[in-house]
C-alpha positions in Angstrom: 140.9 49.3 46.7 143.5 49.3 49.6 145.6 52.8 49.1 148.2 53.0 51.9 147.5 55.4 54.6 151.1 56.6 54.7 151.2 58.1 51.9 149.7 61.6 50.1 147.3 62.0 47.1 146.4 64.2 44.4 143.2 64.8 43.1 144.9 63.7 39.7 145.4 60.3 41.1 148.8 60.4 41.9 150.4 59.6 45.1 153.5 60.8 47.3 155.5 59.4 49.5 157.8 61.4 51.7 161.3 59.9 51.9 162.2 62.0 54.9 165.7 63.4 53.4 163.9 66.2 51.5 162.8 64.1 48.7 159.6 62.5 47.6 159.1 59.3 45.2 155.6 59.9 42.8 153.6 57.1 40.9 150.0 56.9 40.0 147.3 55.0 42.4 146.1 51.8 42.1 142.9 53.3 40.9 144.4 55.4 38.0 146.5 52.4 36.6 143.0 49.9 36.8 140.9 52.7 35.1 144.0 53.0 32.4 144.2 49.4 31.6 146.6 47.8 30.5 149.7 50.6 30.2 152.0 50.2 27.4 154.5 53.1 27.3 155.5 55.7 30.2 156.9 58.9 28.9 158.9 61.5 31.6 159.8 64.5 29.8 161.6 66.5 32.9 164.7 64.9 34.5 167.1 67.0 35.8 164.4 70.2 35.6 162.9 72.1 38.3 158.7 71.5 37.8 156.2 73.0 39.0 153.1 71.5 41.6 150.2 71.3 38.8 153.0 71.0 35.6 153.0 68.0 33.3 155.9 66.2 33.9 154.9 63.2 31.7 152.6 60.9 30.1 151.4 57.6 30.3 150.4 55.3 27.6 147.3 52.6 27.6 146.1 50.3 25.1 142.9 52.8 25.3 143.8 56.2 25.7 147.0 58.3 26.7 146.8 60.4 30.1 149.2 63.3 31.2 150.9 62.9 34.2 151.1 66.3 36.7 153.3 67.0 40.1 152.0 66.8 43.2 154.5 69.4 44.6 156.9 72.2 43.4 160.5 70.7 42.5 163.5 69.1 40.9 163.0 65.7 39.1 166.2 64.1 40.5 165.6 60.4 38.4 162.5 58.7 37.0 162.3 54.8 37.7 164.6 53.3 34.3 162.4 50.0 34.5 159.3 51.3 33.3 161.4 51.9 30.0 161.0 48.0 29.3 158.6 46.7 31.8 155.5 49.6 32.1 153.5 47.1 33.1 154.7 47.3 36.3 152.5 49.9 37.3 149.7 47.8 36.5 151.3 44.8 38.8 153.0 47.3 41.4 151.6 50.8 41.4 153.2 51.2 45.3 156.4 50.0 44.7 158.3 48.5 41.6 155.7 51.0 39.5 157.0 53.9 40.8 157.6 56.7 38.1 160.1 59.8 39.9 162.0 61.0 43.0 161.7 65.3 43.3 163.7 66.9 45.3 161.4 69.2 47.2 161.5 73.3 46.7 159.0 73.6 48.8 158.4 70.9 51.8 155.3 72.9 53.2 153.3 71.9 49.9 153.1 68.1 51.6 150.7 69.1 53.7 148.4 70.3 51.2 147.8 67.0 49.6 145.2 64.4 50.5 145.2 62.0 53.2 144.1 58.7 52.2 140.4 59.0 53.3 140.0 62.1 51.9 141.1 60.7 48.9 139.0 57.5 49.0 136.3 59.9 49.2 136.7 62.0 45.5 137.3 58.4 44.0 134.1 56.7 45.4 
């Protein structure tokens, strides 16, 4: 699986990309959404609230089993991406870009550094 090196990961299969104004956008990896299957329902439970790294902040939905979603850093959940509402599938087809599931405002930038880089994480998922 090709994960891009630009961006962060969690040990919960999430990743982070930093937009460089303070804020970060969050989806799952391309590994998470093809060990899901097919995803049928995205739940985010948090807009507008101040989350903490390690907190749920949501769930997703496959035909097989439901998995909680968790933040990668400490912050505000500014928006969550609308079109997963109608179309969740588009984590399946775009887990990088059209799947992306929230933007966080960041409470505490430093925490970006103590995610994973992309090798480290290609090593937990091998």
């Amino acid at each position: 699986m090709n994960h891009p090196k630009e961006l962060k990961y969690t040990r919960e299969h999430e990743w982070v990309r930093d937009n460089g104004d303070g804020t970060v956008t969050v989806g799952i990896t391309d590994f998470a959404q093809n060990e899901l299957g097919d995803i049928v329902f995205v739940e985010i439970d948090k807009v507008g609230e101040p989350v903490d790294k390690d907190d749920t902040f949501g769930t997703v939905e496959a035909v097989k089993t439901v998995s909680e979603l968790y933040m990668p850093v400490t912050g505000e959940i500014l928006e969550w991406n609308e079109a997963l509402e109608d179309e969740p599938e588009l984590i399946n087809e775009d887990p990088y870009g059209k799947g992306w599931m929230i933007k966080i405002k960041l409470s505490e930038p430093a925490q970006l550094e103590e995610l994973l880089t992309v090798d480290d994480y290609n090593e937990i998922i091998a």
